[in-house]
DSSP file (Angstrom, degrees, kcal/mol; ACC not computed):
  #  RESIDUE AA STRUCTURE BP1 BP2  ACC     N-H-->O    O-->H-N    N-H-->O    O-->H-N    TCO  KAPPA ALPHA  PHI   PSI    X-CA   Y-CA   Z-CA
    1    1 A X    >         0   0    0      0, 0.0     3,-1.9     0, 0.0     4,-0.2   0.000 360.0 360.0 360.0 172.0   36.5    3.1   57.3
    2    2 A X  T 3   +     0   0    0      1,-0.3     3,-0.1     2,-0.1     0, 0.0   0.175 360.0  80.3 -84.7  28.3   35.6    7.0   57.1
    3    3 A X  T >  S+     0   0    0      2,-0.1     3,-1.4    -2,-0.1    -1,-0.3   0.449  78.4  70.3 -77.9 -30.8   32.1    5.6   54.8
    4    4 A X  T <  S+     0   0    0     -3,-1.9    -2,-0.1     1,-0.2     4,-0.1   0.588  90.0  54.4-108.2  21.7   30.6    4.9   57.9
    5    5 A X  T 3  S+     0   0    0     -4,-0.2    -1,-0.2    -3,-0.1     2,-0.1   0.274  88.0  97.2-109.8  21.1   30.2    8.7   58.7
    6    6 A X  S <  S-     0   0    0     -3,-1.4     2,-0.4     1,-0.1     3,-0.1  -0.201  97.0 -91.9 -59.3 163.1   28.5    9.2   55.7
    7    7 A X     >  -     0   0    0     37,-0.1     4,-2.7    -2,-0.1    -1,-0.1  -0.789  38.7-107.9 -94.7 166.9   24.8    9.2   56.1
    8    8 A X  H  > S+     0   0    0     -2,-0.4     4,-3.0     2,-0.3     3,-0.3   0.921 114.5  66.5 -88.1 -74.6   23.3    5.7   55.6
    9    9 A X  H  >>S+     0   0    0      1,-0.3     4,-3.4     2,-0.2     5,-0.5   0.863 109.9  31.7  19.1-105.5   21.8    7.0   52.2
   10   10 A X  H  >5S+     0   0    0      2,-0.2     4,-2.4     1,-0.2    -2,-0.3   0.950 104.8  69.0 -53.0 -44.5   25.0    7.5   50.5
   11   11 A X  H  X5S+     0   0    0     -4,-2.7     4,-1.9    -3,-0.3    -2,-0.2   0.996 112.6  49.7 -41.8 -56.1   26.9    4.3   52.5
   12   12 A X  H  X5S+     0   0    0     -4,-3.0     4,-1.6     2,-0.2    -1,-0.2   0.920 105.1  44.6 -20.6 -71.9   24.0    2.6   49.9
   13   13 A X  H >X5S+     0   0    0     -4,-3.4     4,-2.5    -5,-0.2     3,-1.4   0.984 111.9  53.7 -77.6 -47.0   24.4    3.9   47.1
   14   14 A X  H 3X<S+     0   0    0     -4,-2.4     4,-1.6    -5,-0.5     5,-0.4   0.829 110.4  50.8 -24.9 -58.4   28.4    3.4   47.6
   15   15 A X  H 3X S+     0   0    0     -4,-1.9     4,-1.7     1,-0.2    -1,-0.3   0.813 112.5  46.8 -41.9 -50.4   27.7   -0.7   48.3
   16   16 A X  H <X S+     0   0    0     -4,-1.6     4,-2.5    -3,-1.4    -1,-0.2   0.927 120.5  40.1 -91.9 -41.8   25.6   -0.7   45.1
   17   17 A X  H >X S+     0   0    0     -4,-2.5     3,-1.7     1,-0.2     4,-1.0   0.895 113.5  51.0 -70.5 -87.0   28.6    1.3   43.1
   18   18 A X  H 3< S+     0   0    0     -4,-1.6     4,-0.3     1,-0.3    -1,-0.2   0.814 119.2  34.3 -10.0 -67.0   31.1   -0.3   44.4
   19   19 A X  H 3< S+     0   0    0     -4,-1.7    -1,-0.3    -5,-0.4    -2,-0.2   0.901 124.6  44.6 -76.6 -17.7   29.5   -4.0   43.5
   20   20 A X  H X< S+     0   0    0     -4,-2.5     3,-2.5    -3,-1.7    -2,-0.2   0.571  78.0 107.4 -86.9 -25.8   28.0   -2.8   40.4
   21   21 A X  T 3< S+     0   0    0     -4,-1.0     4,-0.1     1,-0.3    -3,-0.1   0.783  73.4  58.6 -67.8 -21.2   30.7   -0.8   38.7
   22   22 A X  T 3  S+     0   0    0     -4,-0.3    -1,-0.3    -5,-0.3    62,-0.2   0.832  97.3  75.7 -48.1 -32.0   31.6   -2.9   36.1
   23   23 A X  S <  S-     0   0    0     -3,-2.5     2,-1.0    60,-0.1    -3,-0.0  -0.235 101.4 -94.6 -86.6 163.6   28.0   -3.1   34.7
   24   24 A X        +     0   0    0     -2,-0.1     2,-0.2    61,-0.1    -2,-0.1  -0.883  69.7 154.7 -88.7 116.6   26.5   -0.5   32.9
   25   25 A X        -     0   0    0     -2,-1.0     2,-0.3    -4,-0.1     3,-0.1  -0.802  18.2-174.8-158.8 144.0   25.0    0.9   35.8
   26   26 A X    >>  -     0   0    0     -2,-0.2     3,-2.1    27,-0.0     4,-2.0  -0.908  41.5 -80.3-146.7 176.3   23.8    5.0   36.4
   27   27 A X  H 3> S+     0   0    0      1,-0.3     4,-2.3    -2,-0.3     5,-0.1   0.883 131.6  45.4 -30.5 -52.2   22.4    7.6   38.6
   28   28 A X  H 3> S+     0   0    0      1,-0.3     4,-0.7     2,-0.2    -1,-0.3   0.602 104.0  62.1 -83.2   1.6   19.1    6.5   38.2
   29   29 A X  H X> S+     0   0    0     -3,-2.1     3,-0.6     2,-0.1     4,-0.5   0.853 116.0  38.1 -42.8 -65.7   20.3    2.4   38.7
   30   30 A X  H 3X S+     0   0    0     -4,-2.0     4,-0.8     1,-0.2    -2,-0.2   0.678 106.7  63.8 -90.7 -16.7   21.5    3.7   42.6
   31   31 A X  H 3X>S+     0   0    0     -4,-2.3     5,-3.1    -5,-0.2     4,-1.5   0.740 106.1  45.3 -58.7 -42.5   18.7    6.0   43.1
   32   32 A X  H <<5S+     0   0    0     -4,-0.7    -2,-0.2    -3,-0.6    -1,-0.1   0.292 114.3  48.8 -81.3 -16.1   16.2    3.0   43.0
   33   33 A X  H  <5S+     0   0    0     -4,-0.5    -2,-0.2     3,-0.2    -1,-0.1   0.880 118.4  34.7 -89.3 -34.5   18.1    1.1   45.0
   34   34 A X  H  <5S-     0   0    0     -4,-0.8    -2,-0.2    -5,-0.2    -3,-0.2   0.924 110.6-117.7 -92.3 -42.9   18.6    3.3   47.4
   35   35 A X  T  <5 +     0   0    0     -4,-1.5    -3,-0.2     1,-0.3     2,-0.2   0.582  66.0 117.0 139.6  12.3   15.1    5.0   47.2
   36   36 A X  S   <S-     0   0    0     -5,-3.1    -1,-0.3     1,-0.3    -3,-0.2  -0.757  70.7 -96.2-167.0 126.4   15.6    8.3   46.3
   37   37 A X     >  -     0   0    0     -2,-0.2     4,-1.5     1,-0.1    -1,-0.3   0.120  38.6-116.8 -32.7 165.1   14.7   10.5   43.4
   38   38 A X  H  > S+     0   0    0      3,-0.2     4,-2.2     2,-0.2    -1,-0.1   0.932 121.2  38.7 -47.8 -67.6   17.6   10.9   40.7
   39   39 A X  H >> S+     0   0    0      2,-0.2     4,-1.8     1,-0.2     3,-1.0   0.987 120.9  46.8 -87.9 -61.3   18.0   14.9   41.3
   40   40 A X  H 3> S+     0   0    0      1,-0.3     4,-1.6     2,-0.2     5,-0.5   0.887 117.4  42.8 -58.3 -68.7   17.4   14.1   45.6
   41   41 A X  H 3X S+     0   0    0     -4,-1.5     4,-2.0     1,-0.2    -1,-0.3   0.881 117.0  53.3 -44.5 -44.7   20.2   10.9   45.0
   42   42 A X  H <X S+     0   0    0     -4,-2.2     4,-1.4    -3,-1.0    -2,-0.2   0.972 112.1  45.7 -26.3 -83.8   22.4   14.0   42.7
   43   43 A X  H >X S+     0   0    0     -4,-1.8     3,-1.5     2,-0.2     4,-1.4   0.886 114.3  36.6 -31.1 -86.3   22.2   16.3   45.5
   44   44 A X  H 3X S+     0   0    0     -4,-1.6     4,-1.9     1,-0.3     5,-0.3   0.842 119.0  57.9 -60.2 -31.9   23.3   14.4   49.1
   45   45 A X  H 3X S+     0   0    0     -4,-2.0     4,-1.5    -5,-0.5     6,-0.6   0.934 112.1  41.3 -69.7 -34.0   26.1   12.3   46.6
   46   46 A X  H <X>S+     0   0    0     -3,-1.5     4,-2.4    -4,-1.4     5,-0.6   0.898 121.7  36.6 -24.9 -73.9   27.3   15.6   45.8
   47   47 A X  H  <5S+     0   0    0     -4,-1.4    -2,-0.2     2,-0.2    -3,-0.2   0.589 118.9  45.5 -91.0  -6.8   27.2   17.2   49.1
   48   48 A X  H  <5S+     0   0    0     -4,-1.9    -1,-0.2    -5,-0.5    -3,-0.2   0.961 131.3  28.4 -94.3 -44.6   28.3   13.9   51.6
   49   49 A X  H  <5S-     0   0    0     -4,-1.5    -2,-0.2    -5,-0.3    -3,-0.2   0.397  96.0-129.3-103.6 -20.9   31.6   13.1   48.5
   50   50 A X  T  <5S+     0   0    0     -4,-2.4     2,-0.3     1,-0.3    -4,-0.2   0.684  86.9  85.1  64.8   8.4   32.5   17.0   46.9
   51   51 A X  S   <S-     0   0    0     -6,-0.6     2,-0.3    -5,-0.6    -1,-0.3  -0.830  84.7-105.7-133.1-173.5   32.0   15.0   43.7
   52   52 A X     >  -     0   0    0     -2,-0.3     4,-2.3     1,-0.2     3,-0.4  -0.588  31.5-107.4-113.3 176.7   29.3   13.8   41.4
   53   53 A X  H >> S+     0   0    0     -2,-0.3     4,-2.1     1,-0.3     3,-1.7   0.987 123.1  39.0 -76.6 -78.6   27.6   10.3   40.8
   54   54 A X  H 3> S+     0   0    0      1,-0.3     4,-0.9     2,-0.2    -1,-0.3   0.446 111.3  62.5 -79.9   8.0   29.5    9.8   37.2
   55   55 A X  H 3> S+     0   0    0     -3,-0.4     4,-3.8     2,-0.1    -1,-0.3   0.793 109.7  37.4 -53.3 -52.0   32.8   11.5   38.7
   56   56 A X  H <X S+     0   0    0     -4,-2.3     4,-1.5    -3,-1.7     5,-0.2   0.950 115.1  49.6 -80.2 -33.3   33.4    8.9   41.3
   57   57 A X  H  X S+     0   0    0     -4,-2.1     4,-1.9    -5,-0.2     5,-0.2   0.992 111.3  51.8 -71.1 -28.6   32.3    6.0   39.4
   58   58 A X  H  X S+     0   0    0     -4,-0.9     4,-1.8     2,-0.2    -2,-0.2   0.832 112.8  48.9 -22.9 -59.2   34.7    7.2   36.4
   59   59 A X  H >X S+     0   0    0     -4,-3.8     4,-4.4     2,-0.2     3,-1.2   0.996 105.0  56.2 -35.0 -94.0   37.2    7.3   39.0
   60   60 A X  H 3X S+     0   0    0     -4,-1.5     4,-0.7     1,-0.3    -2,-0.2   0.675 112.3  43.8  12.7 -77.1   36.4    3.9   40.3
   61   61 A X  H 3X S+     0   0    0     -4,-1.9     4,-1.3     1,-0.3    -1,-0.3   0.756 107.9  52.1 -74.8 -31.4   36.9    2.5   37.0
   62   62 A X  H <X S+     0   0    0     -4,-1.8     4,-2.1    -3,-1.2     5,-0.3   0.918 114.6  45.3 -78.6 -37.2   40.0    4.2   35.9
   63   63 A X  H  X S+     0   0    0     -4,-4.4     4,-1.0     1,-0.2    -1,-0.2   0.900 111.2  55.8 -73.8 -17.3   41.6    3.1   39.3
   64   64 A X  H  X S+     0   0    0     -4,-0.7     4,-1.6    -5,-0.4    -1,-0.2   0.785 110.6  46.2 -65.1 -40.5   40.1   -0.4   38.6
   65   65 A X  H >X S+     0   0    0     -4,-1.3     3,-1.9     1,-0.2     4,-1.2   0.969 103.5  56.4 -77.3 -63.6   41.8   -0.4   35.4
   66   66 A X  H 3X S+     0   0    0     -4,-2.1     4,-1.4     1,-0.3    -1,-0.2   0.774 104.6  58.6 -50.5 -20.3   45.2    0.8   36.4
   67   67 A X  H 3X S+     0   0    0     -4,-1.0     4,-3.4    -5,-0.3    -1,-0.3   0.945 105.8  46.9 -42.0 -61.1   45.2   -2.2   38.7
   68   68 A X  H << S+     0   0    0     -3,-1.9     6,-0.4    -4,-1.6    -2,-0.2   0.457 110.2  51.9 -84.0 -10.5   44.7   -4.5   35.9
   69   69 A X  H  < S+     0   0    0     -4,-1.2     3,-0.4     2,-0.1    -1,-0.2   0.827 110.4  60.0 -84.8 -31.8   47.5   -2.8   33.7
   70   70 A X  H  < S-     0   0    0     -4,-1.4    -2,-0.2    -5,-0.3    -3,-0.1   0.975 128.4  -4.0 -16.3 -94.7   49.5   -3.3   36.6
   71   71 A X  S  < S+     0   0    0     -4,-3.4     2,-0.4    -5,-0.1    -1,-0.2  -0.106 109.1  87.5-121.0  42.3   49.6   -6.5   37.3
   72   72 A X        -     0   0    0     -3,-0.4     0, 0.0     2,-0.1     0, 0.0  -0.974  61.0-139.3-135.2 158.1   47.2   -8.4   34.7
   73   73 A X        +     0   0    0     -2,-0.4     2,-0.2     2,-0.0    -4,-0.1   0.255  63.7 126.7 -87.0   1.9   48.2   -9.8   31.2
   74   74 A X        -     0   0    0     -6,-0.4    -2,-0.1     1,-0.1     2,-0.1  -0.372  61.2-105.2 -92.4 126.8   44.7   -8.5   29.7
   75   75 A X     >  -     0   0    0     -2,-0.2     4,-0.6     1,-0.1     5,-0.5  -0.125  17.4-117.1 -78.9 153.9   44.3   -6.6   27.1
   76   76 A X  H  > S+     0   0    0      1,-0.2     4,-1.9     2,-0.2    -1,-0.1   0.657 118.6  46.5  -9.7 -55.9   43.4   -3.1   26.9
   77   77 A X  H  > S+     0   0    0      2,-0.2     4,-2.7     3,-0.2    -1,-0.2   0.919 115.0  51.6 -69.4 -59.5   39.9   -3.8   24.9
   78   78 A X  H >> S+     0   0    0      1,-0.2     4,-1.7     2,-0.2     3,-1.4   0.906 114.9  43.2 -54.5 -74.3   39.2   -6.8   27.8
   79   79 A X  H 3X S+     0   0    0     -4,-0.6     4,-2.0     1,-0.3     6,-0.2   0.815 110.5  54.0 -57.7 -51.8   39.9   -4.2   30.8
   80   80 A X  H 3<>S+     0   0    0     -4,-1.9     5,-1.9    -5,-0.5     4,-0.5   0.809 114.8  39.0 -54.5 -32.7   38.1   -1.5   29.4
   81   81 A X  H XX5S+     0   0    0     -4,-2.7     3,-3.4    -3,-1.4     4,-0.6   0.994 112.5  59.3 -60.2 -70.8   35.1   -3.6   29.0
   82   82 A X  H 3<5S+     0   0    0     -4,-1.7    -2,-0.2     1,-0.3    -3,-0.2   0.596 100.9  54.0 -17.1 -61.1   35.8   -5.1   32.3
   83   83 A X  T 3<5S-     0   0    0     -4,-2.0    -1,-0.3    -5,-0.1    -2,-0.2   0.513 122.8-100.8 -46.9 -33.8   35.6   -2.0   34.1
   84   84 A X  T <45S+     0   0    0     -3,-3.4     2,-0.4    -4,-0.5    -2,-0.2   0.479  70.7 148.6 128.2  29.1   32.4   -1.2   32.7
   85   85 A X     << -     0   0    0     -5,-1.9    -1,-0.3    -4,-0.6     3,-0.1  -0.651  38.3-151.9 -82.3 127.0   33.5    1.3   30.1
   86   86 A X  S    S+     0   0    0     -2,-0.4     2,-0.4     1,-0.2    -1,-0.1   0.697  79.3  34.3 -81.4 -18.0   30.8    1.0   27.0
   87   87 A X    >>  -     0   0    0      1,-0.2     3,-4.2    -7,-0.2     4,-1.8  -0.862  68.3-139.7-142.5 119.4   33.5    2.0   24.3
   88   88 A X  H 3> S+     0   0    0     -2,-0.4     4,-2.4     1,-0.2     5,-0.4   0.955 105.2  60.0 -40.2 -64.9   37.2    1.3   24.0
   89   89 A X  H 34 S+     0   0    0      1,-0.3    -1,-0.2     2,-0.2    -2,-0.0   0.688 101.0  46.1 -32.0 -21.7   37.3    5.0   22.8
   90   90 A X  H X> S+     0   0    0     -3,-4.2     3,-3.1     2,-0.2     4,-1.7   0.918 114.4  48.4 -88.5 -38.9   36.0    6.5   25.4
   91   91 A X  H 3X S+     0   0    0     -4,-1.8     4,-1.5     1,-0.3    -2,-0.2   0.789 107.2  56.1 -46.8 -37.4   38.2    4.6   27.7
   92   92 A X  H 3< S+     0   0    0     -4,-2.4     4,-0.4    -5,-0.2    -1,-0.3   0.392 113.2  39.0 -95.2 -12.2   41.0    5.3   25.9
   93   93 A X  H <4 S+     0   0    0     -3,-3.1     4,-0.3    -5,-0.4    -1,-0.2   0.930 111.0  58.0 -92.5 -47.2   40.4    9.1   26.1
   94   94 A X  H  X S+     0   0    0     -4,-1.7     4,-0.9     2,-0.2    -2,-0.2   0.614 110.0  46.8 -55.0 -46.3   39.2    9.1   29.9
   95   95 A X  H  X S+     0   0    0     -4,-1.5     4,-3.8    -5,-0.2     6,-0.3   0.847 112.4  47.9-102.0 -34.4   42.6    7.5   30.9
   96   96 A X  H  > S+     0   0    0     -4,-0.4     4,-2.8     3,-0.2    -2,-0.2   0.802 104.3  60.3 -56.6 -25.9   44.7    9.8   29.0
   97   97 A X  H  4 S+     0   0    0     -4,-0.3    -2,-0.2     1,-0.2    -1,-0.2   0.849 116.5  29.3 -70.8 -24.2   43.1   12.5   30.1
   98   98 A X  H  < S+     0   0    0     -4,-0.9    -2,-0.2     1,-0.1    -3,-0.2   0.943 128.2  37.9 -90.3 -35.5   44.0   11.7   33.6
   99   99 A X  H  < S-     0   0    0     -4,-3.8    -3,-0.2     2,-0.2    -2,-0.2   0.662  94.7-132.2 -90.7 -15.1   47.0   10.1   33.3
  100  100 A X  S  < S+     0   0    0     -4,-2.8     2,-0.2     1,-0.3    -4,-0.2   0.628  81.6  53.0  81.4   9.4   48.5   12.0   30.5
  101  101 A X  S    S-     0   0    0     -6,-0.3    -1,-0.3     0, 0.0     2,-0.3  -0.739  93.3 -88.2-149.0-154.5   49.6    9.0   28.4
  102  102 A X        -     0   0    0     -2,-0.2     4,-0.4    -3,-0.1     5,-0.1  -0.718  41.0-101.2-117.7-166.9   47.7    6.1   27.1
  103  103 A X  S    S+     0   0    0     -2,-0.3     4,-0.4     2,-0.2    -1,-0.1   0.678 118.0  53.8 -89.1 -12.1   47.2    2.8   28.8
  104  104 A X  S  > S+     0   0    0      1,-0.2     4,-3.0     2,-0.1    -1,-0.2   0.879 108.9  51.8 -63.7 -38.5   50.1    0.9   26.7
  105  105 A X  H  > S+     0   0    0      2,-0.2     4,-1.4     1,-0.2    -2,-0.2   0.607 114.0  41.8 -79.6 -10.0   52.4    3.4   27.6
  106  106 A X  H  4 S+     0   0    0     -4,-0.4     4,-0.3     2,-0.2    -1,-0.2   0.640 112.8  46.9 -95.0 -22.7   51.6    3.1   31.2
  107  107 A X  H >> S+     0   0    0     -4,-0.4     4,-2.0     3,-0.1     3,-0.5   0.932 118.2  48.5 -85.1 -29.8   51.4   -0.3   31.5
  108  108 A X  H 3X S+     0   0    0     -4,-3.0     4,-2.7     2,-0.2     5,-0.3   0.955 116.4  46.7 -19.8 -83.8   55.2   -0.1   29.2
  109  109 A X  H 3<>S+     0   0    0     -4,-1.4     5,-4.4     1,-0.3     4,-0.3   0.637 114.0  44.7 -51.8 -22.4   56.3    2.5   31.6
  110  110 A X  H X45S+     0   0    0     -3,-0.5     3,-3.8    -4,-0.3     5,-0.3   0.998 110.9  52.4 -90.4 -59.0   55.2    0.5   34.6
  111  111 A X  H 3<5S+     0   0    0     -4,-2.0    -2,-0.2     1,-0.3    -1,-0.2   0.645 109.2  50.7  -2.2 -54.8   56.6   -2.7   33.4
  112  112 A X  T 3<5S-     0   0    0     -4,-2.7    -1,-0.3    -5,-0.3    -2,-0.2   0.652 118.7-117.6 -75.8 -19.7   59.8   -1.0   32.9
  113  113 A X  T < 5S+     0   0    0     -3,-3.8    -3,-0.2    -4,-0.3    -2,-0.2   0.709  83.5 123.4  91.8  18.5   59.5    0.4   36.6
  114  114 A X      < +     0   0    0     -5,-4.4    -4,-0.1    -4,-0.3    -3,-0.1  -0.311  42.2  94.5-104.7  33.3   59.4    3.8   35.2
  115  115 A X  S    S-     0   0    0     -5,-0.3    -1,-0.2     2,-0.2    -5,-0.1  -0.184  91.9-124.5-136.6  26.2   55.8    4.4   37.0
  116  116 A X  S    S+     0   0    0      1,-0.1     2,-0.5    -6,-0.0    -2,-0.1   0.811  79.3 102.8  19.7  42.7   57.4    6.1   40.1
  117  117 A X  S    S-     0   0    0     -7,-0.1     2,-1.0    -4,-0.1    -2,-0.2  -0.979  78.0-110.9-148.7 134.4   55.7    3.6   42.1
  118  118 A X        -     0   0    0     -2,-0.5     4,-0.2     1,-0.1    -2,-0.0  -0.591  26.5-138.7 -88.6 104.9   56.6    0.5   43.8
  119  119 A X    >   -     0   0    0     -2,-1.0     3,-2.8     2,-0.1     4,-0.4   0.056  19.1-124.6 -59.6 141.4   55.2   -2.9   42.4
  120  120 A X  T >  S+     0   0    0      1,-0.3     3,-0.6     2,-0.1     4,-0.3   0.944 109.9  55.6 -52.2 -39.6   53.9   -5.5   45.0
  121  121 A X  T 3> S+     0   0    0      1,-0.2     4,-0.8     2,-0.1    -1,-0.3   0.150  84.3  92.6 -88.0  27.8   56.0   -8.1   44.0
  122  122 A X  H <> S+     0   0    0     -3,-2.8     4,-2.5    -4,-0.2    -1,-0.2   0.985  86.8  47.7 -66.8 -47.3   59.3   -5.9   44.4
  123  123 A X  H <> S+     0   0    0     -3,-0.6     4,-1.0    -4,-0.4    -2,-0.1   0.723 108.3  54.0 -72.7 -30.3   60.0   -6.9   47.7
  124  124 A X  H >> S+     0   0    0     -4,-0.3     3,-1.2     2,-0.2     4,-1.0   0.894 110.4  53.3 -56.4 -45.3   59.4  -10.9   46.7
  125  125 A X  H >X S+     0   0    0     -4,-0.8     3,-3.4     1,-0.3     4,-1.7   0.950 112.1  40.3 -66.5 -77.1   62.2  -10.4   43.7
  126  126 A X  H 3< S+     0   0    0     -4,-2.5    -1,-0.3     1,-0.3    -2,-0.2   0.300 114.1  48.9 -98.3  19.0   64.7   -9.1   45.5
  127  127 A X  H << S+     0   0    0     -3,-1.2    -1,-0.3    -4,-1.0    -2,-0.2   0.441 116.0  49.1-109.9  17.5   64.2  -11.4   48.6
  128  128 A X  H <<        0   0    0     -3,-3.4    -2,-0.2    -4,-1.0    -3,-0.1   0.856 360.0 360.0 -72.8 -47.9   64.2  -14.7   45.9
  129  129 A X     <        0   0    0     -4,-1.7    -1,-0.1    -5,-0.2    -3,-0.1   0.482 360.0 360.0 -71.2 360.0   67.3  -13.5   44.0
């Protein structure tokens, strides 16, 4: 995968986000793992990714979540936790903001097939029916 022409530094702290995001987990949580001041870990995550530490895991989560409106029965409150979001509220702000609706109306809209996007199990339906 294109991670492994990051430098070995960041490939780290990725492995630690990546298995950790769920948890309440921060900069200075991957800094110590990896070994590396806070501002030093800031910096190279910045410059190896074009984004910042608490962009991408945000990111992370919100794509973590839209997975789980997708195709899970689980409620809002349970995925937002799940995801590692500390407040329904925040979650609930964070996912409108990207998505431009809230996360009933996207899992509605998706449900309904309205989500311009093709569900995994499409191809199963229509070679069952």
């Amino acid at each position: 995968n294109s991670f492994q022409y990051l430098p070995f530094p960041v490939q780290k702290a990725l492995y630690y986000v990546r298995t950790h995001f769920k948890e309440p987990i921060g900069l200075d949580d991957v800094s110590q793992f990896v070994g590396f001041s806070s501002n030093y870990m800031s910096k190279i995550f910045r410059d190896s990714l074009g984004t910042g530490f608490k962009e991408y895991l945000t990111n992370l989560r919100l794509d973590y979540a839209e997975q789980l409106l997708r195709l899970s029965d689980e409620s809002v409150t349970d995925i937002a936790f799940g995801c590692g979001f500390n407040s329904l509220s925040h979650f609930l702000h964070i996912f409108s903001k990207r998505y431009k609706i809230s996360p009933l109306q996207f899992r509605k809209k998706d449900m309904a097939g309205e989500g311009g996007r093709e569900k995994p199990w499409a191809d199963i339906k229509n070679t069952c029916g």
